[in-house]
C-alpha positions, -999 to 999 in steps of 0.1 A, spaced: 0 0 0 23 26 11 46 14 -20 12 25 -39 13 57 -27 48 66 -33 44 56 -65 12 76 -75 32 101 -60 60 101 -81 37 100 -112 21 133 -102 53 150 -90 62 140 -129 31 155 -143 31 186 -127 70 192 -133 57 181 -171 33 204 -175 53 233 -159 82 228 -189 54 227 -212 31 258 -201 69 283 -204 69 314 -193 33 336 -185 18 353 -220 39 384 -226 8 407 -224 5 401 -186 37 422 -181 15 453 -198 -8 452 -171 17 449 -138 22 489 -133 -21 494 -133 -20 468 -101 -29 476 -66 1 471 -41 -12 440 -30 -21 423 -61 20 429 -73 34 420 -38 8 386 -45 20 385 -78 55 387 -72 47 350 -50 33 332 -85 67 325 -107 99 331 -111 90 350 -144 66 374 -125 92 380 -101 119 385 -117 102 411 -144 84 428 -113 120 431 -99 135 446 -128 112 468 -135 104 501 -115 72 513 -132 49 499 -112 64 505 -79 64 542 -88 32 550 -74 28 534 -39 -7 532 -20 -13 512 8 -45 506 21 -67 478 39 -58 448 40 -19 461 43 -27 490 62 -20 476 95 5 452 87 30 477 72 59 482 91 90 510 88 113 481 73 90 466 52 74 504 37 113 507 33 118 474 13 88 483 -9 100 510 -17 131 505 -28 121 487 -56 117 519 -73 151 527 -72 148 564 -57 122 573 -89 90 572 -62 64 595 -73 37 592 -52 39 576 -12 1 574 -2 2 553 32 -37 553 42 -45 548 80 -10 530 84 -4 536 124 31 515 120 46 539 102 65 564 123 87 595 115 120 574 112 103 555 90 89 584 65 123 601 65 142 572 56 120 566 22 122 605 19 160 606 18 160 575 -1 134 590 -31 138 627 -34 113 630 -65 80 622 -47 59 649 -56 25 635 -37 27 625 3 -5 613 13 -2 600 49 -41 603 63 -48 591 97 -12 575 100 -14 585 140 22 570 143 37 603 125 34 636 140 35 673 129 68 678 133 80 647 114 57 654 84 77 690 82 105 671 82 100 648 53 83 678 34 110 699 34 136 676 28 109 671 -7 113 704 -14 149 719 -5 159 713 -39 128 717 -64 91 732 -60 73 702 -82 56 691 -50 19 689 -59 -3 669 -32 -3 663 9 -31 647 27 -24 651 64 -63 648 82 -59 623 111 -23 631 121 -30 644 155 -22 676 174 -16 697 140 -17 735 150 -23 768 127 18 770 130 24 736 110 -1 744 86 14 778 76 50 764 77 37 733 57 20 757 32 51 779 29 76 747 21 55 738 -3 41 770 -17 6 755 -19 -19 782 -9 -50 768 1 -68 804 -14 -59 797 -51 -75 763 -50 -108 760 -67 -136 764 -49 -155 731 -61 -123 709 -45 -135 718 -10 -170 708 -20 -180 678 3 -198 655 -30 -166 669 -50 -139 653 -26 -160 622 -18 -166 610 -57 -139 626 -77 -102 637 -81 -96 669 -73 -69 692 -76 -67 697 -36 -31 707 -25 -34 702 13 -65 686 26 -71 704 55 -79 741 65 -84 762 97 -121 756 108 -136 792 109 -162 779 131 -136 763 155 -100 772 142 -93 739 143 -69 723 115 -94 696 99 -107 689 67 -133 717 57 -160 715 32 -185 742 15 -223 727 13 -224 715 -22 -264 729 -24 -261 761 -48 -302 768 -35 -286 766 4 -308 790 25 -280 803 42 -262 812 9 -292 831 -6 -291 852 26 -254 857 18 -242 843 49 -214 829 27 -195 811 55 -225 801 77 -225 766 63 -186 763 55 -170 743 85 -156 707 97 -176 681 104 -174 683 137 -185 719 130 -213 714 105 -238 684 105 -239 671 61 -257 647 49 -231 615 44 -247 610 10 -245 646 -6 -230 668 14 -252 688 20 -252 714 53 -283 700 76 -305 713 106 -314 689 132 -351 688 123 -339 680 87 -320 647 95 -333 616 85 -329 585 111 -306 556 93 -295 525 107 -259 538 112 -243 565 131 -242 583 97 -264 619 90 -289 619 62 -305 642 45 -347 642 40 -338 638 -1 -312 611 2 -329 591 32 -362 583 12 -340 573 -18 -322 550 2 -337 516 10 -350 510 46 -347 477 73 -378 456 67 -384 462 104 -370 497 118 -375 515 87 -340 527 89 -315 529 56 -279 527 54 -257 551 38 -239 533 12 -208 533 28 -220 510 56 -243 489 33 -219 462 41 -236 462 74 -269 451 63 -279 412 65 -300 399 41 -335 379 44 -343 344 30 -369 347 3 -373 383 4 -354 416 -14 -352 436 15 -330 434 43 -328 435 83 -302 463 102 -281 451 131 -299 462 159 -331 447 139 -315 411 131 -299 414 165 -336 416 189 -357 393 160 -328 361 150 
């Protein structure tokens, strides 16, 4: 029996080996598509063959724009953001590390020195960095050219007025020259803008946050020219999650989720078959479905009835 086995074995060992020398290399047009992949996908396909490998290895295209987010967000480290991006062999051109709380100022300096040409830094909610180190890394960016184009900074905490104007003055982005529309909350959530730095002094709290305009042209508050009465954080300002749009208390619709809605966007939305309460679409994820039927229970709802 176990002679049986170890022969059967053998055989399959033989046929896979067989088929691998017969299969060759991967289909030359797969290497046209490696620098339009996600981080993960090329770190995933770097694990498939040797000819992957070795062409993702020799090639620095597609590790020339770097963005990390879920599921490597919270696994990046300092060494291995530094081993990443290396591979680009100091031509990096945009470092967007989203929510990665790893990642500290040694760590950000080090691919800085190391790739002098990044012209977009996009570090949101990395609470490992601080103020201080983000200077850092940004003026060592722009001692020697002004190309800088792009920082995202909302989430770093304990970022005062101070580090705002000093940040604005290394890289000569003035937050006045902008176009209106990219600080318009539907504007930032569903398209690329041409934002330089993503956040602003509040002028409802002068805090630094991100701050939106109300996207509603027909806003009340506008047509009384009260220009600034609806421009704030949102902290500051209750918006809708869906549009963007400033809201009063009485205006709000009830949703399933911590979320604001608007009247217009919460009887668009569909509701739990029990509650009567929508999701934005950003939590729909959240919703569990029912046998036999097209609608859907909330949490709470599938929590007290299952």
């Amino acid at each position: 029996m176990d002679m049986e086995i170890s022969h059967n074995s053998e055989k399959w060992e033989h046929k896979v080996a067989e088929n691998s020398e017969q299969s060759g290399p991967p289909h030359e047009a797969i290497f046209l598509v490696l620098a339009y992949l996600p981080l993960f996908e090329l770190l995933a396909m770097c694990k498939v063959c040797r000819s992957l490998r070795d062409a993702l290895n020799n090639d620095i295209l597609p590790w020339m724009n770097i963005i990390v987010k879920k599921p490597l967000s919270s696994r990046l480290s300092n060494d291995s953001l530094m081993k990443i991006t290396s591979k680009a062999n100091g031509q990096l051109r945009t470092l967007a590390l989203i929510s990665c709380t790893n990642i500290t100022d040694d760590g950000l300096q080090a691919v800085v020195a190391n790739n002098p040409r990044i012209n977009k830094l996009h570090v949101p909610a990395c609470t490992g960095l601080t103020p201080e180190g983000v200077i850092r890394a940004v003026r060592k960016l722009t001692e020697n050219s002004y190309n800088f184009t792009s920082l995202e900074i909302n989430g770093i905490h304990n970022i005062s007025k101070d580090h705002l104007e000093t940040l604005i003055s290394l890289t000569r982005l003035n937050q006045s020259n902008q176009n209106q529309d990219d600080n318009n909350f539907y504007t930032f959530k569903h398209k690329e803008t041409a934002c330089s730095i993503d956040v602003d002094m509040c002028p409802q709290c002068n805090e630094v946050r991100k701050v939106f305009d109300c996207p509603r042209e027909s806003c009340e508050r506008k047509r009384e020219r009260r220009l600034n009465a609806c421009r704030g954080c949102g902290l500051c300002v209750l918006r809708c999650k869906e549009c963007g749009i400033c809201v009063e208390f009485e205006e709000q619709g009830e949703a399933a989720c911590a979320d604001i809605l608007c009247i217009e966007c919460w009887l668009q939305l569909q509701k739990c078959s029990f509650c009567n309460k929508p999701y934005c679409k950003q939590h729909a994820d959240q919703q569990y479905s029912i046998s036999g039927s097209s609608g859907f229970l909330c949490g709470f709802c599938h929590m007290k009835f299952t």
